[in-house]
N, C-alpha and C positions, 0 to 999 in steps of 0.2 A: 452538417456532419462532414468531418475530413476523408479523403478516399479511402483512408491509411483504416480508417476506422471499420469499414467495411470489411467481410470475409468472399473469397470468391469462392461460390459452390456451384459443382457443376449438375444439373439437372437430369438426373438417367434418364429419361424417358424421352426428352425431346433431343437430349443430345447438346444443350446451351449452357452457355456461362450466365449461370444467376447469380446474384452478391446478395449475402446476411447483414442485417446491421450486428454489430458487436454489443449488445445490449450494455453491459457490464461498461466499456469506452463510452457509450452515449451516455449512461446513467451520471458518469464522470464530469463530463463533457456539461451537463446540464448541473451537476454541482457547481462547477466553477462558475457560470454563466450568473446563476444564483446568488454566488458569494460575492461576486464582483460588483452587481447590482445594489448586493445590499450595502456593500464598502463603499460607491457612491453616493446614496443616499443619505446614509449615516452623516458621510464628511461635508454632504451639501448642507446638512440640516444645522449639524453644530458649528460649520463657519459661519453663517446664518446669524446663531443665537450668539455667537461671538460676537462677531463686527458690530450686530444691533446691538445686545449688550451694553458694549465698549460705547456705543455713542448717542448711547442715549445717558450715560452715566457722564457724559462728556459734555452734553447737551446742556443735560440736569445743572450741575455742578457752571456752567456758564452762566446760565439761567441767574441762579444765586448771586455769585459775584459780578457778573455786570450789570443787573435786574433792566433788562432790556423790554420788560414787558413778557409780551407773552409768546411771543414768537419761540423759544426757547425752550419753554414748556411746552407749547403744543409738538416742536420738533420732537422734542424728548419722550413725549407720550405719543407719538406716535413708532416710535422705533422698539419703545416698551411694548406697545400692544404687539407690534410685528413678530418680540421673542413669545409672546402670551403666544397669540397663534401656531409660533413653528413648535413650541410644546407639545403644544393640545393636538398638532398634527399628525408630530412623531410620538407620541402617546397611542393613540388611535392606530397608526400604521403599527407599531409595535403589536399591539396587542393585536391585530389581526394576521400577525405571524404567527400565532401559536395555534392560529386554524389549519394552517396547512401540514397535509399530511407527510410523513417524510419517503414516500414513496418516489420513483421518478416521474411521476406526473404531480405531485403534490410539491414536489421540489420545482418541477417548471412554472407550474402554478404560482409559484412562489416570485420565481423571477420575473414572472409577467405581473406582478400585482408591485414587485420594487420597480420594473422599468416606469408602470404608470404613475408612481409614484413621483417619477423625476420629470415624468409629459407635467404631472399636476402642479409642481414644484416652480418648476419653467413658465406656466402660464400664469400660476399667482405672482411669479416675480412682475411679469408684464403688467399687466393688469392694475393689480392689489397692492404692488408695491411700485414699480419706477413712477408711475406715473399720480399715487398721491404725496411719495417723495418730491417729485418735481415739481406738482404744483404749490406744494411748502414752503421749496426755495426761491423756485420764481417768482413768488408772492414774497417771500421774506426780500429779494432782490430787490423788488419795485418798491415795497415798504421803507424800506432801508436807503436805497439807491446804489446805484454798482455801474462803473466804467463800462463802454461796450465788450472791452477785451473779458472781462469777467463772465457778461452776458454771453458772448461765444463761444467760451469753453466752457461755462456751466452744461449751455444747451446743447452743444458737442457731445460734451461726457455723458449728455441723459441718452443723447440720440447715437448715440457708440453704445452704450449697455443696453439700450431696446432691441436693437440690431441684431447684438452679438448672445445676447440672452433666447433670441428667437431662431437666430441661426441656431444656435446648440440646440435647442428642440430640436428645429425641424429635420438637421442635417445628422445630429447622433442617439438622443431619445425616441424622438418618434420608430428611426427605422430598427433601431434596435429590439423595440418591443414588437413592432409587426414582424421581426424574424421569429421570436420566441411563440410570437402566436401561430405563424404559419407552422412552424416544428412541432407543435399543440397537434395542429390539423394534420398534420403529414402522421404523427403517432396513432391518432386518435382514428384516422383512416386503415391502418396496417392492426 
């Protein structure tokens, strides 16, 4: 909460400077927090279902006209299943917004369940995708055969997006939902 947002009242009895929160600026304050979370999530979900999309139809369509076997198809049904997932995902999150009340605990509520959403988001990318993406290609690599230079910045780029996928967790998701929780606790206490 901003200082600005606070009122200062002076306490008759002891004679001290007390401060009010401004409910009405926090209720605010916890709408944006809200909307912002969920403008994240939305546009993490559907680049997502984009990019897989795009290349698994790119995959597909290779598949056909070089018939390379199967390496192609399996790429491709694998980036398929990946948009099946983020569906069935943001289907579910979706639909567990219309539990929350529109109160301003129900609104925080709300932004703590889209922050986890992006913690969730972030470790299925690790997990569940770079890493059976990677073994796809490394395996299509060594199938196939591929220069060392190729081999180095394939495994570069896998071990750049691990990296930099975990840092955004841990350095912007994580902390950003243990703030919304501890302001949970700080309400929830007052």
């Amino acid at each position: 909460m901003e200082f600005e947002e606070m009122q200062k009242i002076w306490y008759e009895q002891t004679g001290e400077t007390m401060y009010a929160i401004n409910e009405s600026a926090l209720h605010k304050s916890i709408s944006r927090k809200k909307a912002a979370a969920g403008k994240r999530i939305n546009l993490v979900e559907i680049m997502l279902m984009i990019i897989n999309s795009t290349v698994s139809v790119i995959l597909f369509t290779d598949a056909i006209l070089d018939k390379e076997g199967p390496w192609d198809y399996a790429g491709a049904t694998i980036m398929a299943l990946t948009v099946v997932f983020l569906i069935y995902f943001r289907n579910k999150r979706k639909a567990k917004e219309n539990t929350f009340d529109r109160s301003m605990m129900g609104e925080l509520d709300h932004a703590i369940a889209n922050s986890d959403s992006m913690v969730q988001i972030a470790t299925i990318m690790i997990y569940y995708y770079l890493i059976p993406v990677g073994i796809y290609t490394l395996s299509k690599m060594l199938y196939f055969g591929a220069d060392f230079e190729k081999w180095l910045l394939i495994i570069g780029m896998f071990a750049l997006a691990f990296f930099l996928v975990r840092w955004e967790r841990e350095a912007m998701h994580i902390p950003r939902k243990r703030n919304l929780i501890a302001l949970k606790k700080r309400l929830i206490e007052e």
